[in-house]
C-alpha positions as CSV (number, residue, x, y, z in Angstrom):
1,X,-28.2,-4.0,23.6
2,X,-24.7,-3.2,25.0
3,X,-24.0,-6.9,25.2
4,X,-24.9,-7.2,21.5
5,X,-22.5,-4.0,21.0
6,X,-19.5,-5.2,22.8
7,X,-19.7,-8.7,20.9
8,X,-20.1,-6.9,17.3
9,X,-17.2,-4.5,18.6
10,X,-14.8,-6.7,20.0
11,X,-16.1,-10.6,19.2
12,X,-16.7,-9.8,15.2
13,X,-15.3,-6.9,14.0
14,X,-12.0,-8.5,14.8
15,X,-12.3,-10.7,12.3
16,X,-13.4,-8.7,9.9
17,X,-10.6,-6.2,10.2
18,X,-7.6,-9.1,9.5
19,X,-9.6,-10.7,7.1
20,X,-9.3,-7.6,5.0
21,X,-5.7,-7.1,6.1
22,X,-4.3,-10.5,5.2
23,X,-6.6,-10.6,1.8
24,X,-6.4,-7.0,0.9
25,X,-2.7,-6.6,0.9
26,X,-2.0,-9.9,-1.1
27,X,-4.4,-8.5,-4.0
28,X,-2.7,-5.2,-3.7
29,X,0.5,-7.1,-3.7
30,X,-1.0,-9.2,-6.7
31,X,-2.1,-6.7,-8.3
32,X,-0.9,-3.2,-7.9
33,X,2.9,-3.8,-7.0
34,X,4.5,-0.4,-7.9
35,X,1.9,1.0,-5.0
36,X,3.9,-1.1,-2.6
37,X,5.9,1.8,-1.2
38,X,6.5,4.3,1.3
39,X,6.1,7.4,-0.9
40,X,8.9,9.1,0.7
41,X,9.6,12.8,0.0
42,X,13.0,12.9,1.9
43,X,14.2,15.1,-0.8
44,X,12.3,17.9,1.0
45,X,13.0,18.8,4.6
46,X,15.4,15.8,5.1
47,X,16.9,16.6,8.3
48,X,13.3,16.9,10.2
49,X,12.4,13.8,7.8
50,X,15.1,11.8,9.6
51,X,14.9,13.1,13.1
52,X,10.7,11.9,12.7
53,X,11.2,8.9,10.7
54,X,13.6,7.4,13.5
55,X,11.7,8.0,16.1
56,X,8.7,6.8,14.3
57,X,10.2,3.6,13.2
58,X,12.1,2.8,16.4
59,X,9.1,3.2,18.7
60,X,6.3,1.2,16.5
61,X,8.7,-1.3,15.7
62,X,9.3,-1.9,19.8
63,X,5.1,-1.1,20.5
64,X,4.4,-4.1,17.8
65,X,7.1,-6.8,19.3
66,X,6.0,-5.7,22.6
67,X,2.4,-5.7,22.1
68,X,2.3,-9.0,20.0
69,X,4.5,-10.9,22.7
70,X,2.8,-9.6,25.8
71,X,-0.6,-10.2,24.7
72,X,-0.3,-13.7,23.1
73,X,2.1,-15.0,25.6
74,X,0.0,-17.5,27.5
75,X,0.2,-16.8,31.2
76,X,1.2,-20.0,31.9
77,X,4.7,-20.0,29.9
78,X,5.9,-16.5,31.8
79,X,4.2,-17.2,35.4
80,X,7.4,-19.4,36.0
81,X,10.1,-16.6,35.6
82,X,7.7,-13.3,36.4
83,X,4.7,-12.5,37.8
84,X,2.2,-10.8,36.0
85,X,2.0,-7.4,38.4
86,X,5.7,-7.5,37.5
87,X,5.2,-8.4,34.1
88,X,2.6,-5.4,33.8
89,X,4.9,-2.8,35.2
90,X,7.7,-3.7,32.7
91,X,5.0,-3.4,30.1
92,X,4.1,0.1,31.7
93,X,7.6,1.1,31.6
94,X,8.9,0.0,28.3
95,X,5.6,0.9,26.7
96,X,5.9,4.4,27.8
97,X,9.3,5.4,26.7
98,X,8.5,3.2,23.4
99,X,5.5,5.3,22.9
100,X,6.5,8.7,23.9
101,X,9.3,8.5,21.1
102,X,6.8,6.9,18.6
103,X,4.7,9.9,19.5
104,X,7.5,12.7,19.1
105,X,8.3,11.1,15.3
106,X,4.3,11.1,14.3
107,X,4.2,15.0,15.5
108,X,7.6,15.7,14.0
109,X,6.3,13.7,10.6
110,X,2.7,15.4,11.1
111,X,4.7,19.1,11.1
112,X,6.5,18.7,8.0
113,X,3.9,17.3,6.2
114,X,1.0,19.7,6.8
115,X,3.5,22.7,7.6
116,X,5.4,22.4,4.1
117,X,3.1,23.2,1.4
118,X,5.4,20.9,-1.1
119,X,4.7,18.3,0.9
120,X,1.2,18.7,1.5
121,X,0.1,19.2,-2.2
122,X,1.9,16.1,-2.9
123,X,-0.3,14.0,-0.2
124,X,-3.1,11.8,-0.7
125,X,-6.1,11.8,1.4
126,X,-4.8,8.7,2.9
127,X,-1.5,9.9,4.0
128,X,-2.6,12.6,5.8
129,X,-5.4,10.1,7.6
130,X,-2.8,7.6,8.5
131,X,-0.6,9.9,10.4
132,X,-3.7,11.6,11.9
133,X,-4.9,8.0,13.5
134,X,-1.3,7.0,14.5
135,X,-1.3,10.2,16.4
136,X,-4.5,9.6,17.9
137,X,-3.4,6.0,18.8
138,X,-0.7,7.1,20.3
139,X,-2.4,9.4,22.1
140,X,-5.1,7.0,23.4
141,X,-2.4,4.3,24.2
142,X,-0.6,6.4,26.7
143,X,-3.6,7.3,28.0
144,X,-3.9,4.2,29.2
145,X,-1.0,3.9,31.3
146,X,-2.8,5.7,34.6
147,X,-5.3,3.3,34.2
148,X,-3.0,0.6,34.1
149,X,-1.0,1.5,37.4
150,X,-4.8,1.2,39.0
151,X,-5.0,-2.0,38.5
152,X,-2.1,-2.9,40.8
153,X,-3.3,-6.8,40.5
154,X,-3.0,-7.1,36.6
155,X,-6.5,-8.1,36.0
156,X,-6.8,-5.6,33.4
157,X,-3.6,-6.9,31.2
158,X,-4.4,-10.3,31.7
159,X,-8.2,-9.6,30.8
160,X,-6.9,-7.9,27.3
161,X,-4.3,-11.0,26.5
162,X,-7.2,-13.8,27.2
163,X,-8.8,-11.6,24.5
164,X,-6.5,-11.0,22.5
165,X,-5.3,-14.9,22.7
166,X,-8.8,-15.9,22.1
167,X,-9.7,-14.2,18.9
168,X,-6.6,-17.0,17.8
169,X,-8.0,-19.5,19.1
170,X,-11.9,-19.1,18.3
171,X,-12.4,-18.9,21.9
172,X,-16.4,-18.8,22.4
173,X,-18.1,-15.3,23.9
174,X,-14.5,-14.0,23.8
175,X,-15.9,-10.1,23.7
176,X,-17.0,-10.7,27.0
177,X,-13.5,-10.2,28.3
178,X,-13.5,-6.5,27.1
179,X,-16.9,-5.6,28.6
180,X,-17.1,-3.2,31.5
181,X,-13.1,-1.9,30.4
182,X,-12.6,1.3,31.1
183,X,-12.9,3.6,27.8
184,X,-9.1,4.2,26.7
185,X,-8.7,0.3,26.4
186,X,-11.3,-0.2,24.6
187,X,-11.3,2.8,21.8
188,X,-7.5,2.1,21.9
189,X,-8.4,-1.5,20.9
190,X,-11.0,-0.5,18.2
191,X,-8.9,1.9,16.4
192,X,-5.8,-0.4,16.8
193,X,-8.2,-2.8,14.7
194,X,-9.2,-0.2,12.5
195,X,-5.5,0.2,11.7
196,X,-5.4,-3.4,10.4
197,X,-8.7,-2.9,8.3
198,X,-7.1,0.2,6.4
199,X,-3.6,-1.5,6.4
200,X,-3.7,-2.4,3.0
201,X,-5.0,0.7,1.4
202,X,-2.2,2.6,3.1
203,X,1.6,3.3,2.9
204,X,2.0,1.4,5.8
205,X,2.1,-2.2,3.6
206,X,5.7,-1.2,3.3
207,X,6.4,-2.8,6.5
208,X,5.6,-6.4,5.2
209,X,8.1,-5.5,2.5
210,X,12.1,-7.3,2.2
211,X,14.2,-5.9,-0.8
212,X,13.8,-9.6,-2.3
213,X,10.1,-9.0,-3.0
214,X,10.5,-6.7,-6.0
215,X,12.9,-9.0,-7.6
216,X,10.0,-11.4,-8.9
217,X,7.7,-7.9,-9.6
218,X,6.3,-7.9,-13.3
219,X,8.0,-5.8,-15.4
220,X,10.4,-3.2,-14.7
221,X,9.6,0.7,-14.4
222,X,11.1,2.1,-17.7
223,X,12.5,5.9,-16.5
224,X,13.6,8.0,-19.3
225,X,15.5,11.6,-19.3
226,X,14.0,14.0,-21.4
227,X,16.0,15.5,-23.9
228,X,15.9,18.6,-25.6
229,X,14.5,19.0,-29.1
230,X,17.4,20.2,-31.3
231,X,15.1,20.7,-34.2
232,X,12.7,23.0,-32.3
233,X,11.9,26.1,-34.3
234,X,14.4,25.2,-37.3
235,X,12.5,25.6,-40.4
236,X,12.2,22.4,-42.6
């Protein structure tokens, strides 16, 4: 039974989450473009708005470029100019100071939103859920970190990018590098996929987004000021 677990877990559900990614955020693209946004409320609470958002931004921005090119890097294109115990301590390192600030903007974003009442009126379900699993992401990834520095020999990182390299490349009974992980990794990994499956039904599509996009967008939003009616209580 926990065979047949760990492959749904890690050897299918993979799949399933970037299929809906990929398909789900061209249709919403297709199909619901002036939902392609951040929803920002900056006009409330701007200066804790900007202190979060940076710190947000800066550290998921360096977690995705670090995580994409340190676990789909083949081994054998790095092993020439680092070693992968050195390679796994720079990932430690970088990881941690990446993800520490991530984590300070998703608490600082979390307070204004649910603290403000303005805000919070004004946020949809999914909002709030995003920024709850980032923060428990987060939270989970730097977990990981002790568990890491255990593993002086890098069998654990070099386990995760086989998988990780493998879902790529269709590699056969690829779950079965994930089994026996240590819990962090592998809830970190699950909800890290779950991320991808909600991806399109989120605010967070506005990261795929380049100011040239909404140039081709059907139609134009027509915004009009209201005006007063002069002839209001005149008699005709």
């Amino acid at each position: 039974m926990s065979l047949w677990i760990n492959q749904l877990l890690f050897g299918i559900y993979p799949y399933i989450a970037l299929t809906v990614m990929v398909l789900g955020s061209i249709l919403r693209f297709d199909r619901e473009q002036y939902s392609w946004r951040s929803g920002s409320s900056q006009l409330l609470r701007r200066k804790q708005l900007m202190w979060g958002s940076n710190l947000f931004h800066f550290g998921v921005l360096f977690l995705l470029l670090g995580h994409t090119v340190g676990l789909l890097t083949p081994h054998s294109l790095y092993s020439h100019v680092i070693t992968a115990e050195a390679k796994q301590m720079v990932a430690i390192v970088a990881g941690s100071v990446a993800g520490l600030a991530c984590l300070a903007g998703v608490i600082l974003l979390a307070l204004r939103r649910f603290g403000d009442p303005r805000i919070r009126n004004t946020s949809t379900f999914g909002d709030n859920a995003i920024l709850i699993i980032l923060l428990v992401q987060l939270l989970l990834g730097l977990l990981t970190v002790p568990f890491s520095l255990a593993h002086h020999d890098a069998t654990v990182m070099l386990r995760l990018s086989a998988w990780a390299q493998g879902i790529f490349t269709f590699a056969p009974d690829n779950a079965r590098h994930i089994l026996g992980l240590e819990w962090p990794f592998q809830l970190h990994l699950l909800l890290g996929l779950t991320i991808f499956l909600l991806f399109p039904f989120t605010r967070l599509v506005h990261m795929l987004s380049a100011p040239v996009w909404y140039l081709g967008r059907r139609g134009w939003q027509v915004v009009r000021t209201a005006r007063p009616n002069l002839g209001a209580g005149r008699g005709r």
